[in-house]
C-alpha positions in Angstrom: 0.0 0.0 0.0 2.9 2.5 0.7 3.8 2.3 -2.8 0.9 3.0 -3.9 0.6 6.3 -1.8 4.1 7.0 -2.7 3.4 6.6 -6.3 -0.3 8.8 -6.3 1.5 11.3 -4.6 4.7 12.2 -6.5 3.1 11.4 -9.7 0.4 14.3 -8.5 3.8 16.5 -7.7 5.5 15.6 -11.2 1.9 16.5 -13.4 1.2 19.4 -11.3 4.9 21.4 -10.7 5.2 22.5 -14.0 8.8 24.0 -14.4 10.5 21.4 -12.1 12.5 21.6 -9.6 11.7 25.0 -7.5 7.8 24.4 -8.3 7.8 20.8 -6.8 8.3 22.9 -3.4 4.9 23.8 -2.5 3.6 20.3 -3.1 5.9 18.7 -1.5 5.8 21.0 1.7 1.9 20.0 1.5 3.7 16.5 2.1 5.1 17.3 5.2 1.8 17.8 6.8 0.3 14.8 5.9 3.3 12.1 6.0 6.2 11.7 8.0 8.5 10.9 5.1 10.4 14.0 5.7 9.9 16.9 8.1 10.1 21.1 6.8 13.6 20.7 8.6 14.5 18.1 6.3 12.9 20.0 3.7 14.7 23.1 4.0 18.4 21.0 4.1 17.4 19.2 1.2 16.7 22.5 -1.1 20.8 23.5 0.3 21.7 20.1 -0.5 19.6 19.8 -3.9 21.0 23.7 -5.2 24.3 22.1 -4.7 24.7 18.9 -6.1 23.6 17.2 -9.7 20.1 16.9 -9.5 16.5 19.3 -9.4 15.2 19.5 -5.4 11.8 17.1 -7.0 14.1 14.2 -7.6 16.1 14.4 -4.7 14.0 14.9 -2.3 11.1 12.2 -3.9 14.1 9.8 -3.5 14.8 10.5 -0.2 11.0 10.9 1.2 10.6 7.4 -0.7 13.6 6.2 1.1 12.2 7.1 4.3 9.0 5.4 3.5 9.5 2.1 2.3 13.6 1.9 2.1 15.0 1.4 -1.5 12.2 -0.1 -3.2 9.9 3.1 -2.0 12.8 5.5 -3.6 12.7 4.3 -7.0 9.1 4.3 -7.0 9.1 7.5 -5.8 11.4 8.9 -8.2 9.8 7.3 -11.2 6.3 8.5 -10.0 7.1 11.9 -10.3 9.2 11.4 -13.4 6.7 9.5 -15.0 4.2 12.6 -15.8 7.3 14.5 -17.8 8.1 11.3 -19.9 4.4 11.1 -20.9 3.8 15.1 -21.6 7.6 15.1 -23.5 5.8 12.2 -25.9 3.3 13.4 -26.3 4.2 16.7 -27.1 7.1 15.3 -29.4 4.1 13.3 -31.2 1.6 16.4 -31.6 3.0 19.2 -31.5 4.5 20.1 -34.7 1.1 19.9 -35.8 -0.1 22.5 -33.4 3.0 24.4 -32.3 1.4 27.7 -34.4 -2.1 27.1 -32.9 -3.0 30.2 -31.2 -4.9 28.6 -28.6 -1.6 26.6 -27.5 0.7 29.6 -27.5 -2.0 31.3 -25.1 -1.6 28.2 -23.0 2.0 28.3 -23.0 1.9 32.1 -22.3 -0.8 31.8 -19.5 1.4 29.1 -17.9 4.1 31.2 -17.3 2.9 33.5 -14.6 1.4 30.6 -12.8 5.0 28.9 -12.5 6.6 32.5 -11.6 4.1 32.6 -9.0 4.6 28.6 -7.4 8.3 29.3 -7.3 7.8 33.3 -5.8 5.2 31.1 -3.2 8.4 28.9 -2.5 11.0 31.5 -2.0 8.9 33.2 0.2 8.3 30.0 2.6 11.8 29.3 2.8 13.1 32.8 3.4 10.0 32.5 6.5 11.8 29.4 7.3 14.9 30.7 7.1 15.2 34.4 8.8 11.7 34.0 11.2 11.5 31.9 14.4 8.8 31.5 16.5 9.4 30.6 20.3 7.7 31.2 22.9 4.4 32.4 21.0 7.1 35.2 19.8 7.9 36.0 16.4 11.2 36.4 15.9 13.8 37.7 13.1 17.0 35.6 13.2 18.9 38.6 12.2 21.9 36.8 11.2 20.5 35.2 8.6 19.0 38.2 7.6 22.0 40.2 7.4 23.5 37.3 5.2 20.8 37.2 3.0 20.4 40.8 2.3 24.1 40.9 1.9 24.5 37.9 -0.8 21.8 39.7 -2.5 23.4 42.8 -2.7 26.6 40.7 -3.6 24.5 39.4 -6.6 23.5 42.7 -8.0 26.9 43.7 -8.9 27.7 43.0 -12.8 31.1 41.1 -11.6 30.3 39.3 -9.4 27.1 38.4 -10.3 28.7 36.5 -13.5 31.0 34.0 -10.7 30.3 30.8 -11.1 27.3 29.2 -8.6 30.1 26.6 -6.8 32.1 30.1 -5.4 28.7 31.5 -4.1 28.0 27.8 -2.8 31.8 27.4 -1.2 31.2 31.1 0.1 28.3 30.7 1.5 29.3 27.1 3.1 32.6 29.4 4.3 30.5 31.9 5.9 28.2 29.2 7.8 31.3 27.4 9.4 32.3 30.9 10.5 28.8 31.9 11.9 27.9 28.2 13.8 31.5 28.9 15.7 
């Protein structure tokens, strides 16, 4: 039965997060409320862990959510649920769509879907940055200003034309450099 659930679920997440990796987040933070395959913690970790390594966040974390549910057997059906819907659509689409690529009714699909993926991934950045700079203990809400400062600061960092063009693995080493020196 657990790999049927597995299998309903991230084939759900794969059909429904268009634009991959980022827009798999909302769905599968739904998942932390409803199974304990993986916790917002875990979550969180595996988006650092997923940016950083070969690999879109959906994958990773379907394989390790199935892992946690049913062992290695539950990860590959995990992964190949949500996998599945993007094999199908990519045939399909291969099979049809040079007939219809100049159909005005698909383009306005295509152009209408756009907004909604901005919008699931602007939904996920702003539920980690929560995650990330805002605590709540105590029944207080609280800014971790560290992380805030960091954040704002890498930011900043990014919107400089130089620096801005560095490869991703220096901002990942830097930020990994700046993390040792903070947890001292």
């Amino acid at each position: 039965m657990i790999y049927l659930i597995l299998a309903y679920e991230f084939f759900k997440i794969g059909l429904f997060s268009i634009g991959g990796g980022m827009a798999t987040l909302p769905f599968l933070m739904d998942l932390t409320g409803k199974y304990d395959w993986f916790t917002i913690s875990e979550l969180t970790n595996m988006v650092a862990i997923s940016e950083s390594t070969p690999g879109p966040v959906g994958i990773n974390m379907a394989t390790y959510a199935g892992y946690n549910a049913a062992g290695v057997a539950g990860a590959i059906v995990a992964t190949l649920a949500l996998t599945a819907p993007a094999w199908i659509i990519i045939i399909l689409i291969a099979k049809f769509l040079e007939n219809f690529s100049e159909n005005k009714h698909v383009k306005a699909a295509f152009y209408g879907i756009r907004p909604a993926v901005a919008a699931l991934i602007g939904y996920a950045v702003w539920e980690l940055l929560k995650i990330a700079l805002v605590s709540a203990a105590e029944g207080k809400i609280q800014v971790n200003m560290v992380n805030a400062v960091v954040c704002v600061g890498a930011f900043a960092l990014l919107q400089i034309k130089k620096l801005g063009k560095l490869h991703p693995l220096v901002w990942i080493a830097a930020g990994a450099c700046v993390g040792i020196v903070l947890r001292m």
